[in-house]
Structure formats: C-alpha cells, structure tokens
N, CA, C and O of each residue as an XYZ file, in Angstrom:
656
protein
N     -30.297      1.447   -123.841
C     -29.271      2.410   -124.213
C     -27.991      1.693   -124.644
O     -27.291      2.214   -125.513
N     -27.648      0.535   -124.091
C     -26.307     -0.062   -124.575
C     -26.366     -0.709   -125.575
O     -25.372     -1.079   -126.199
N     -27.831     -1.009   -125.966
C     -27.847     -2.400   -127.008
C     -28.163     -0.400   -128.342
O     -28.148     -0.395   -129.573
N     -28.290      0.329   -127.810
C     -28.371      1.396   -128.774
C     -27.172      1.459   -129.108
O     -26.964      1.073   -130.258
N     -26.149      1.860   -128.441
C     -24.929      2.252   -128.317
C     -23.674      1.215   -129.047
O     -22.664      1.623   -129.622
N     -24.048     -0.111   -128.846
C     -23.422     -0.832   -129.358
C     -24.120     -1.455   -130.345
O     -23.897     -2.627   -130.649
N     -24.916     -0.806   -130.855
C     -25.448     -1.043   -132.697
C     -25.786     -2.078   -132.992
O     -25.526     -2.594   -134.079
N     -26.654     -2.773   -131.788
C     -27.582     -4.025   -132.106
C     -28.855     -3.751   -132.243
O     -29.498     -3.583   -131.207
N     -29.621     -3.622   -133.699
C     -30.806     -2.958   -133.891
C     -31.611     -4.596   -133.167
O     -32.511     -4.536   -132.330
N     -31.176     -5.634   -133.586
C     -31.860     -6.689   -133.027
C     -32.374     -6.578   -131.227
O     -33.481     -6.668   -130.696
N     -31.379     -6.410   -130.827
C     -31.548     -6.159   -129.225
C     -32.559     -5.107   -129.275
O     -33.619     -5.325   -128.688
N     -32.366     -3.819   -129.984
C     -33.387     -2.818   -129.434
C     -34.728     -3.298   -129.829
O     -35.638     -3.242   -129.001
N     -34.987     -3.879   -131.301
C     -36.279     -4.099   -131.339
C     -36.786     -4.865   -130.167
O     -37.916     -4.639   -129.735
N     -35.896     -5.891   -129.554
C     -36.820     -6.905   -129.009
C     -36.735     -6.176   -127.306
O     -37.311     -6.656   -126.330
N     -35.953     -5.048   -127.299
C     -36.419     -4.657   -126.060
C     -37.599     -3.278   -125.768
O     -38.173     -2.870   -124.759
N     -37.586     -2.863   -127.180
C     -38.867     -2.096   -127.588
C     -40.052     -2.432   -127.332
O     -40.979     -1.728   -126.932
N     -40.002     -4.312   -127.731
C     -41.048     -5.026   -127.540
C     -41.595     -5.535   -126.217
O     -42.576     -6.237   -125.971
N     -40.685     -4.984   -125.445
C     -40.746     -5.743   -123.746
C     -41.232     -4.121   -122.909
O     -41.346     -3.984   -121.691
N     -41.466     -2.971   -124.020
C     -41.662     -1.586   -123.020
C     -40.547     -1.068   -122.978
O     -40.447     -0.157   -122.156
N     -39.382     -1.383   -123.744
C     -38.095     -0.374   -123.463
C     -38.609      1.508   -123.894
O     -39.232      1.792   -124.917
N     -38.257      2.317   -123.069
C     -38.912      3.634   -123.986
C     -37.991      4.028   -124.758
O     -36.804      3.886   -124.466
N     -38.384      4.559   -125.811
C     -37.172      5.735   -126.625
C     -37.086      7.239   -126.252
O     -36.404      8.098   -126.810
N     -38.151      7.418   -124.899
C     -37.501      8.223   -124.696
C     -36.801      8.787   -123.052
O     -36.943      9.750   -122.299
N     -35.956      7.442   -123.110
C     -35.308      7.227   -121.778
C     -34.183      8.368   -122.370
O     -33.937      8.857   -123.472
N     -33.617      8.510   -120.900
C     -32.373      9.395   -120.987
C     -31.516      9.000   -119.567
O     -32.045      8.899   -118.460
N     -30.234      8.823   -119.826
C     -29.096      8.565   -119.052
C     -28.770      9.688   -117.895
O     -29.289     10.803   -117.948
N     -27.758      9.258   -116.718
C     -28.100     10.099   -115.816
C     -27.270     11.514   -116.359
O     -27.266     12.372   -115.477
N     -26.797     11.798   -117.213
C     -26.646     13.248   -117.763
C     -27.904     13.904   -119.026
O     -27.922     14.855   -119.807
N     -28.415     13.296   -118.830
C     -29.587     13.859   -119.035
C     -29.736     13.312   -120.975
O     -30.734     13.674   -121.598
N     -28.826     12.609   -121.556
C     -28.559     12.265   -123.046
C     -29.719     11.465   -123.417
O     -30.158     10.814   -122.469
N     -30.241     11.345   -124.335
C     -31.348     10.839   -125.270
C     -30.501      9.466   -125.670
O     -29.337      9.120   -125.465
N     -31.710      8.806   -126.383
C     -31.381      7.643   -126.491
C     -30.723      8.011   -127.852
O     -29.608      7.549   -128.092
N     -31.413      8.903   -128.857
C     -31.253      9.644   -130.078
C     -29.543      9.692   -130.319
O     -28.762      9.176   -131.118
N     -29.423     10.779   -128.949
C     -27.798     11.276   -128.797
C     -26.891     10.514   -128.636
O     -25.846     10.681   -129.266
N     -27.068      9.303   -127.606
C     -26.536      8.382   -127.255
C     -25.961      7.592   -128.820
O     -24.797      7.491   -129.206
N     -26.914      7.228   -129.333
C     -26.962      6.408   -130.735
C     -25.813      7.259   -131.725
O     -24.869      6.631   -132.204
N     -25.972      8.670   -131.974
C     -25.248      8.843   -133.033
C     -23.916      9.787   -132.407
O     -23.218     10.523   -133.104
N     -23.809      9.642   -131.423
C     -22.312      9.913   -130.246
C     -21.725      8.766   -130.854
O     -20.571      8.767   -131.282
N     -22.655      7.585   -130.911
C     -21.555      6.276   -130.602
C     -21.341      5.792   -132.239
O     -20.655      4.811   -132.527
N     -21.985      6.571   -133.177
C     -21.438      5.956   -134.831
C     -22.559      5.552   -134.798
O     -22.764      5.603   -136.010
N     -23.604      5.131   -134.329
C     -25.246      4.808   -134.630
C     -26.014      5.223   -135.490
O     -27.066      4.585   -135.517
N     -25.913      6.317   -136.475
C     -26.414      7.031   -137.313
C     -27.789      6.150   -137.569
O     -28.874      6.729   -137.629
N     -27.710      5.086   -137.677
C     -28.617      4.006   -138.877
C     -29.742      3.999   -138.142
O     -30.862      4.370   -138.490
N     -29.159      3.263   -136.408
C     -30.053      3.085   -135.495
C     -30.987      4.049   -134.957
O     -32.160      3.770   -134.708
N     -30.371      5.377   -134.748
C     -30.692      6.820   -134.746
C     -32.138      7.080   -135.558
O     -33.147      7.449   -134.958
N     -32.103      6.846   -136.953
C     -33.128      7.065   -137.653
C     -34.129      6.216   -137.755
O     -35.324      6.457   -137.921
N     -33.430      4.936   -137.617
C     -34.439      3.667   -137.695
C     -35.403      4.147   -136.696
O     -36.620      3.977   -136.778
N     -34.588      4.957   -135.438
C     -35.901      4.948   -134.497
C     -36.664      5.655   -134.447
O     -37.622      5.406   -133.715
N     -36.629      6.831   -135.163
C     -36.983      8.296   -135.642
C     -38.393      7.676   -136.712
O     -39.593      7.880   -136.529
N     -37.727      6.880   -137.834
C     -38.646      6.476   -138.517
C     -39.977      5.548   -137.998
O     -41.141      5.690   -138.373
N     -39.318      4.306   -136.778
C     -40.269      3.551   -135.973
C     -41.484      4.717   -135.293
O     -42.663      4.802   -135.638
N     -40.840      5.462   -134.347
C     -41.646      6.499   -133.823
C     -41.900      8.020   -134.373
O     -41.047      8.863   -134.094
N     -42.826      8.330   -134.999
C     -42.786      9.776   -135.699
C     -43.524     10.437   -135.173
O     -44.080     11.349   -135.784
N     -43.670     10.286   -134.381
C     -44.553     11.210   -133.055
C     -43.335     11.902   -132.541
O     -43.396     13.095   -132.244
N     -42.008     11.077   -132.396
C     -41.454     11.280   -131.243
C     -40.511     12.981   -131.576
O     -40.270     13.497   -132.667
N     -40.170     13.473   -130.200
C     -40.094     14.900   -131.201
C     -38.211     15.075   -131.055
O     -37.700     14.667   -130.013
N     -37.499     15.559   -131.918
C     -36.065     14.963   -131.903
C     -35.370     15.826   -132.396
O     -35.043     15.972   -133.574
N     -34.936     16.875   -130.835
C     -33.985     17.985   -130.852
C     -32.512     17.985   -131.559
O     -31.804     18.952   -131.841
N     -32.235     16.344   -131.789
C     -30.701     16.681   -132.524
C     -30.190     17.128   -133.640
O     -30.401     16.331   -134.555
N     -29.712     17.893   -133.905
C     -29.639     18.752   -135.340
C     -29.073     17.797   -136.233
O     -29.082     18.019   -137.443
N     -28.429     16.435   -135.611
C     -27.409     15.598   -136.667
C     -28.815     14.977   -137.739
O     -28.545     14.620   -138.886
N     -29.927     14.924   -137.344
C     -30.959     14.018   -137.878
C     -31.456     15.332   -139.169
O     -31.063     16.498   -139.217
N     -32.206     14.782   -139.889
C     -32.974     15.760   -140.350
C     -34.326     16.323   -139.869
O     -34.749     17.478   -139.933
N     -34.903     15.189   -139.364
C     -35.845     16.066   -138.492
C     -35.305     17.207   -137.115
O     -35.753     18.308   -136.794
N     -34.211     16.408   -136.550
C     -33.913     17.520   -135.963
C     -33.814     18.955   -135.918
O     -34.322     19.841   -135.230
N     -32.676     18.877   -137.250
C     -32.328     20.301   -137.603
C     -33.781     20.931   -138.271
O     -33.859     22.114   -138.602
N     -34.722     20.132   -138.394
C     -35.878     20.834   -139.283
C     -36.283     21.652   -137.748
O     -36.277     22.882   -137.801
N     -36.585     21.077   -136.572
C     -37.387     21.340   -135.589
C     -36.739     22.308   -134.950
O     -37.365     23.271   -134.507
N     -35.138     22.173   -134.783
C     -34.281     23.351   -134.273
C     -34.301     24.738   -134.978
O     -34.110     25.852   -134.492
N     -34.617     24.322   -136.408
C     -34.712     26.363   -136.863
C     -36.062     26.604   -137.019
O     -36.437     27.571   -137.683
N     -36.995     25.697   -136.386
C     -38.417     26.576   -136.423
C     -37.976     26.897   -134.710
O     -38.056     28.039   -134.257
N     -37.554     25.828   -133.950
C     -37.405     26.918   -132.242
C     -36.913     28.060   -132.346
O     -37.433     29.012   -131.765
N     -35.412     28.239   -133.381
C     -34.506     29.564   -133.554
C     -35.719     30.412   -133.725
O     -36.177     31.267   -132.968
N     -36.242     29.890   -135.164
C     -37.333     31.029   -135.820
C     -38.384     32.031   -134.735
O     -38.316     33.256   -134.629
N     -39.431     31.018   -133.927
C     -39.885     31.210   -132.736
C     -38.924     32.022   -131.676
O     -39.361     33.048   -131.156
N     -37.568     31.527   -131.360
C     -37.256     32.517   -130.925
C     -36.464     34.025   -130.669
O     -36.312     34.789   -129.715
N     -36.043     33.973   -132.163
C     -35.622     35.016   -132.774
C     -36.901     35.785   -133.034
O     -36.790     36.988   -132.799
N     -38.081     35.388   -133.460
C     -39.325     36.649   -133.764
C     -39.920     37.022   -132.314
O     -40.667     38.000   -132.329
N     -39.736     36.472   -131.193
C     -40.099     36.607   -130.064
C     -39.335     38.089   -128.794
O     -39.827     38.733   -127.868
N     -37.597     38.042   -129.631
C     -36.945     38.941   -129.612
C     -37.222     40.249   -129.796
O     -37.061     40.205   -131.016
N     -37.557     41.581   -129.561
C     -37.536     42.752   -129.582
C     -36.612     43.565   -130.246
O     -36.941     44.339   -131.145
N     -35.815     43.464   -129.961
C     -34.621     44.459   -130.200
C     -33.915     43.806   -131.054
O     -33.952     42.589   -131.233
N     -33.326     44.494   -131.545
C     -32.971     44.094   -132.899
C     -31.442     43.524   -132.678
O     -31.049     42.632   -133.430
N     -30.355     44.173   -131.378
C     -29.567     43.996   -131.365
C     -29.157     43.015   -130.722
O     -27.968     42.699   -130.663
N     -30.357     42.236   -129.998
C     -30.285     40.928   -129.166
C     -30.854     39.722   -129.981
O     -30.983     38.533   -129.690
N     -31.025     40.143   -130.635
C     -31.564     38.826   -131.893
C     -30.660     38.040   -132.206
O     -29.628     38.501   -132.693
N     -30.843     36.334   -131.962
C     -29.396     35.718   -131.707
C     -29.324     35.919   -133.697
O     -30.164     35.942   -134.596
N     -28.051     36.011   -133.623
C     -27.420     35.372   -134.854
C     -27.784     34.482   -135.613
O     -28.241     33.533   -134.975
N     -27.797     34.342   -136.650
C     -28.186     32.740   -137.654
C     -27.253     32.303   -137.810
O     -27.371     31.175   -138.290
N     -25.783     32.751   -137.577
C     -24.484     31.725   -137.761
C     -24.614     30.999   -136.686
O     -24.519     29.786   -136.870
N     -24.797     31.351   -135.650
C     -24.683     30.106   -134.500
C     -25.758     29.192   -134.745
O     -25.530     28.017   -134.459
N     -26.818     29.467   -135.189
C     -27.986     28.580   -135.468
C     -26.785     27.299   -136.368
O     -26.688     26.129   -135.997
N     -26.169     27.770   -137.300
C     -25.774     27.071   -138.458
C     -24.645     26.358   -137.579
O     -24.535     25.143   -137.738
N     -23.895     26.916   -136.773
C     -22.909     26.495   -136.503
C     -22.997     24.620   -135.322
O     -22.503     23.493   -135.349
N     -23.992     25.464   -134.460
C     -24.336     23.975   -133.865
C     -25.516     23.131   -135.211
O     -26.220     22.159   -134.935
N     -25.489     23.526   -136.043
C     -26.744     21.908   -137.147
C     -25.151     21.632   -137.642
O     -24.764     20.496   -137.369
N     -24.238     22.435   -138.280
C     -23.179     21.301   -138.654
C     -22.428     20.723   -138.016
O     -21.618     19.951   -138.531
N     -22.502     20.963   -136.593
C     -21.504     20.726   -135.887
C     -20.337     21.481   -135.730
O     -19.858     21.447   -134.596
N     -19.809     22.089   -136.486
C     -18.414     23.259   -136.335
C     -18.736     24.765   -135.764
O     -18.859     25.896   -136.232
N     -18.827     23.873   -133.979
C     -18.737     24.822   -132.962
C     -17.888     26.418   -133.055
O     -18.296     27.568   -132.896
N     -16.302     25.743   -133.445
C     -15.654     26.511   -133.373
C     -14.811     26.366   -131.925
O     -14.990     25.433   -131.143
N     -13.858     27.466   -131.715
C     -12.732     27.900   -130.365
C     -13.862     28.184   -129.841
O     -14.757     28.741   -130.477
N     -13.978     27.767   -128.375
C     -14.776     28.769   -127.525
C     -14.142     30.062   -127.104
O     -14.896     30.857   -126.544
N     -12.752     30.455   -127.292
C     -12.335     32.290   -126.504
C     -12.986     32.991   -127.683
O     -13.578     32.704   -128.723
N     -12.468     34.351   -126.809
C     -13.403     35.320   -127.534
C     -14.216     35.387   -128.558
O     -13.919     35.803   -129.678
N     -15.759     34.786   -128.030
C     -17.174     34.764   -129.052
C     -17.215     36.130   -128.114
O     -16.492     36.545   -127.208
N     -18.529     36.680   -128.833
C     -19.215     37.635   -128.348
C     -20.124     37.065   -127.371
O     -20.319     35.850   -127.382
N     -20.720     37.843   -126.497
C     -21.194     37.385   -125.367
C     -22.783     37.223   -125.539
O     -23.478     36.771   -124.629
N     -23.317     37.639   -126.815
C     -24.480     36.972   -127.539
C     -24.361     35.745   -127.890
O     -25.088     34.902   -127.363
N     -23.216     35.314   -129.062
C     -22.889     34.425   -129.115
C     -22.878     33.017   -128.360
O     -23.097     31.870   -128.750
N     -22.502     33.615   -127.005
C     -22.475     32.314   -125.703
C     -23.983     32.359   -125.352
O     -24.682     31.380   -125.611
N     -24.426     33.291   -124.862
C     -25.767     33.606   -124.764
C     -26.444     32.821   -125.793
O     -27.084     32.000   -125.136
N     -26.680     32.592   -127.089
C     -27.013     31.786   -128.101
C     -27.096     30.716   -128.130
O     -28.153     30.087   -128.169
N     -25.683     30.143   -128.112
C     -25.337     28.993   -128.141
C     -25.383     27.727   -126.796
O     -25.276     26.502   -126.733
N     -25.609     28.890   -125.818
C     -26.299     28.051   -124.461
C     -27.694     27.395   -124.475
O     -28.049     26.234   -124.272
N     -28.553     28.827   -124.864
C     -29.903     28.679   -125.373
C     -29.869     27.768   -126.004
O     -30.702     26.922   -125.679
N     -28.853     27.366   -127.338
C     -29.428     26.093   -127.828
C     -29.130     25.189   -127.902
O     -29.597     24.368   -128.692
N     -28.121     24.966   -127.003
C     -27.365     23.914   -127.028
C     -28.457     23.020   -125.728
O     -28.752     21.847   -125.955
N     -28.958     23.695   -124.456
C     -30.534     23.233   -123.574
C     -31.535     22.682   -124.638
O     -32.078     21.578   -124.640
N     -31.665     23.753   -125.589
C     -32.990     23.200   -126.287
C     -32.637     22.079   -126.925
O     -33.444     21.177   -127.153
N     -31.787     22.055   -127.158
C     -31.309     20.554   -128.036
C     -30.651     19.368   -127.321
O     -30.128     18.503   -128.023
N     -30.625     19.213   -125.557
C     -30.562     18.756   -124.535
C     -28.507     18.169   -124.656
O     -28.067     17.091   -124.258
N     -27.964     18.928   -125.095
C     -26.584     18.811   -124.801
C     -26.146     19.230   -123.911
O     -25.104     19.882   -123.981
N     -26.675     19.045   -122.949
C     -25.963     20.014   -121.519
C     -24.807     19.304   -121.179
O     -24.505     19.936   -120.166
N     -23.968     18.475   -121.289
C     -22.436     17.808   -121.188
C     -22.083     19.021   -122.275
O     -21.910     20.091   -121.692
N     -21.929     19.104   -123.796
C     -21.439     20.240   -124.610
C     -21.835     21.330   -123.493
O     -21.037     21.413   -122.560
N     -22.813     22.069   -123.463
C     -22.760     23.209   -122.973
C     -22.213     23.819   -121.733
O     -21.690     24.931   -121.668
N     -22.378     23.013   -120.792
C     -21.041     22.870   -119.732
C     -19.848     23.052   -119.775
O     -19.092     23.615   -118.983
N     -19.561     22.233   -121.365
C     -18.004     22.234   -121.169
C     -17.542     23.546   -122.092
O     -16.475     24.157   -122.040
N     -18.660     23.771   -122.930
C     -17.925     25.148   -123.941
C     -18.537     26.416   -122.771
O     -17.591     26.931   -122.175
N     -19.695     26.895   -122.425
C     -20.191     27.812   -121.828
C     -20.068     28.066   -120.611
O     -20.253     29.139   -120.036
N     -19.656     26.781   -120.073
C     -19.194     27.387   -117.910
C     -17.757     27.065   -117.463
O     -17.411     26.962   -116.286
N     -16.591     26.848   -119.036
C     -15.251     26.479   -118.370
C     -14.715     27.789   -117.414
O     -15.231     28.899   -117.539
N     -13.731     27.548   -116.545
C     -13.003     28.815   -116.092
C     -11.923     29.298   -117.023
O     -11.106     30.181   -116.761
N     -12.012     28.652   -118.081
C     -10.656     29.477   -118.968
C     -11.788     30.236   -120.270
O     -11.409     30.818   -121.286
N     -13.234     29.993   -119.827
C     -13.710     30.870   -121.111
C     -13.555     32.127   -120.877
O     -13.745     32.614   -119.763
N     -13.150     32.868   -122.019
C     -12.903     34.338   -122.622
C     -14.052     34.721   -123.034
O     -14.643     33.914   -123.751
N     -14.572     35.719   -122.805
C     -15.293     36.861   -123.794
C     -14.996     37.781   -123.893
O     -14.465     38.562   -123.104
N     -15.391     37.888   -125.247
C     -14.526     39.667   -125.793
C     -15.505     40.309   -125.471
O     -16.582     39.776   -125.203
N     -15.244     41.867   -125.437
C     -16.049     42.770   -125.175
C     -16.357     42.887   -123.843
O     -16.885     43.936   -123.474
N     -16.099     41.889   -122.932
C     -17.086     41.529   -121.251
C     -15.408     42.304   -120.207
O     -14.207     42.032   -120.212
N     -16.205     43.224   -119.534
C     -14.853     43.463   -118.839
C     -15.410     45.009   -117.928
O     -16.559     45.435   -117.811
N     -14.340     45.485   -117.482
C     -14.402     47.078   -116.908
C     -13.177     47.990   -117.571
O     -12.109     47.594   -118.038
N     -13.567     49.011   -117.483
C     -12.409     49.913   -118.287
C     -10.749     48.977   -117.886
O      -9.998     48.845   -118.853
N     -10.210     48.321   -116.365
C      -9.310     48.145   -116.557
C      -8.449     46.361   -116.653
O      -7.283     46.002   -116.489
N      -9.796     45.583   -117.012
C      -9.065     44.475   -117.212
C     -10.382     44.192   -118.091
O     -11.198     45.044   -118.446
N     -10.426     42.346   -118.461
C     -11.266     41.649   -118.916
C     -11.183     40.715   -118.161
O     -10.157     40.136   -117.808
N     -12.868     40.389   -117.696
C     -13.273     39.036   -116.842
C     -13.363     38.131   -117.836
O     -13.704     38.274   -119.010
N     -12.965     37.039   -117.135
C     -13.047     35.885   -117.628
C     -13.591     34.742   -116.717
O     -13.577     34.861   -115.492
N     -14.196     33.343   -117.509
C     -14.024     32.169   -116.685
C     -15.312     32.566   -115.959
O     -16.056     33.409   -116.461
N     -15.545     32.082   -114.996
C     -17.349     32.252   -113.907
C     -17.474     33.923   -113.604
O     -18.631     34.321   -113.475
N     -16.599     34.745   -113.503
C     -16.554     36.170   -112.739
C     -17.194     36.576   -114.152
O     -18.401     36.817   -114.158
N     -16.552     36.658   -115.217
C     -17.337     36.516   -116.596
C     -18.775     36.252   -116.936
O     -19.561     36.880   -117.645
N     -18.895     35.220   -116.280
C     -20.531     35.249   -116.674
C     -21.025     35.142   -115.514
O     -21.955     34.362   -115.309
N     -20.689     35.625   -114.900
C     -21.162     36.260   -113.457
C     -21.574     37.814   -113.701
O     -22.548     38.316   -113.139
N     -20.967     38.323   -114.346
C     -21.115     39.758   -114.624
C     -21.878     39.917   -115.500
O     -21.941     41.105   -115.814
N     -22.685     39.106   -116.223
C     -23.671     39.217   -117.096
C     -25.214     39.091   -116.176
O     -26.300     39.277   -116.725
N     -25.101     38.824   -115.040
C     -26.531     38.563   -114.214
C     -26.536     39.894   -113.685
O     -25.535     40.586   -113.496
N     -27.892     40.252   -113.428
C     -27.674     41.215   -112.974
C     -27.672     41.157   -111.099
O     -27.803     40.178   -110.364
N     -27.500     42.400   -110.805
C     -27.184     42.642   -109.139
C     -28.274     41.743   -108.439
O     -29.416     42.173   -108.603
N     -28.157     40.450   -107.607
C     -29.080     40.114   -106.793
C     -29.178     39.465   -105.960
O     -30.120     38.760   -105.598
N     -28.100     39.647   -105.509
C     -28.008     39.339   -104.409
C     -26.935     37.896   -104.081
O     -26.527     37.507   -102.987
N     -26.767     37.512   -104.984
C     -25.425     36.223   -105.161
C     -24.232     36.695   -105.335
O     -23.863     37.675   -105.982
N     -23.463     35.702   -104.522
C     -22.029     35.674   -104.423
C     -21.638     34.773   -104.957
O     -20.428     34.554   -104.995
C-alpha cells in the first residue's frame, strides 16, 4: 500500500512478485485501487487494473469502475418497485464525477442513495463523513413543528424497534 501510495510502480511489481495482494485493504476498509488514486496514483491505479482483469473495481474514478457502478445502479434501480423510491440517476452521476455537492438539505432519497453507493463502492470514510455528520440537514424530514436533524434525523427514518 505505501510503495502504491508513494508511486513506485517498481516496488509494487516486485512486491506483487513476493505475494503482495491487490486486493488488500487498510484498516478503514480502502482498496489498494482507492488508496492509489487518493494519493495522485492515477497511472499506478490502472496499471493494476490492466495487470489484473479479473479483479473487480468499484471506483467510479477508473473506467472500469464507473462501467461496473451503473450496471449495480441499473440492477438496483430495476429491482425497485415503486416508482417513487427509485434512486435518482443524478446521484448515480454525481458520485462517477465526483461533484458530491453541499451535504444540507438533499432529499432524504438522495442520502438514502448516495449511502447505498457510496458502501457499494467501499468509501465508507466519504460516507461517514457526508451521511452520519450531526450537522446533516434534511429537507422534508421533520414533524409538523420543527425539523430533525444530525443522528435524531436519520434516526427517524428507521422504523419503531426498539432502539434508543
């Protein structure tokens, strides 16, 4: 991961060659993939994509990525019922270019969405920090006389069961 990170394709080959895996992941759970093009790695990123093409590669920055992320959307947008819970295709678009956006007031599909794929695409550091802050807002989420916000917020989206 460091010889990824610090953009020595030499180091990785020769630790590829000793059993290094590509598909180790750090203790937040980051890909070697993510790791690489977090750190300006782009090159290394693909080199390894191209070395291994088996390997299967949730990051939307790649092109295989984003190919593999809107057949999951696809899958799970047709899997959807109702028409009015069907995530959005802007958020699809919004995490492949990267321009998240403000996290206050999205719609609460929206977060709902963008959680979903921000897991499938193993960013859980992003999704943490946009989807479980205590200063997140959602519009629409509330009772006739205020609006929840922050954990009480998406606390109120689970239903009754028994948690405090």
């Amino acid at each position: 991961m460091a010889a990824v990170m610090a953009g020595q394709m030499g180091a990785v080959d020769f630790l590829l060659t000793k059993g290094a895996s590509v598909q180790a992941r750090d203790d937040e759970s980051r890909t070697v993939i993510k790791l690489a093009l977090d750190n300006g790695q782009g090159a290394i990123a693909q080199a390894l994509v191209d070395r291994f093409p088996d390997l299967i590669v949730t990051d939307p920055r790649l092109p295989k990525g984003a190919t593999w992320l809107r057949e999951q959307f696809r899958l799970m947008s047709d899997n959807v019922k109702d028409p009015a819970s069907k995530p959005d295709p802007a958020v699809l678009e919004r995490l492949i270019t990267g321009e998240l956006g403000p996290t206050d007031n999205r719609t609460v599909s929206d977060v709902y969405w963008e959680h979903i794929l921000l897991r499938y695409i193993g960013d859980i550091p992003l999704d943490i920090e946009r989807n479980y802050s205590e200063d997140l807002v959602l519009s629409l989420v509330g009772t006739f006389e205020r609006i929840l916000k922050g954990h009480e917020g998406m606390l109120s989206l689970i239903p009754s069961s028994g948690f405090t």
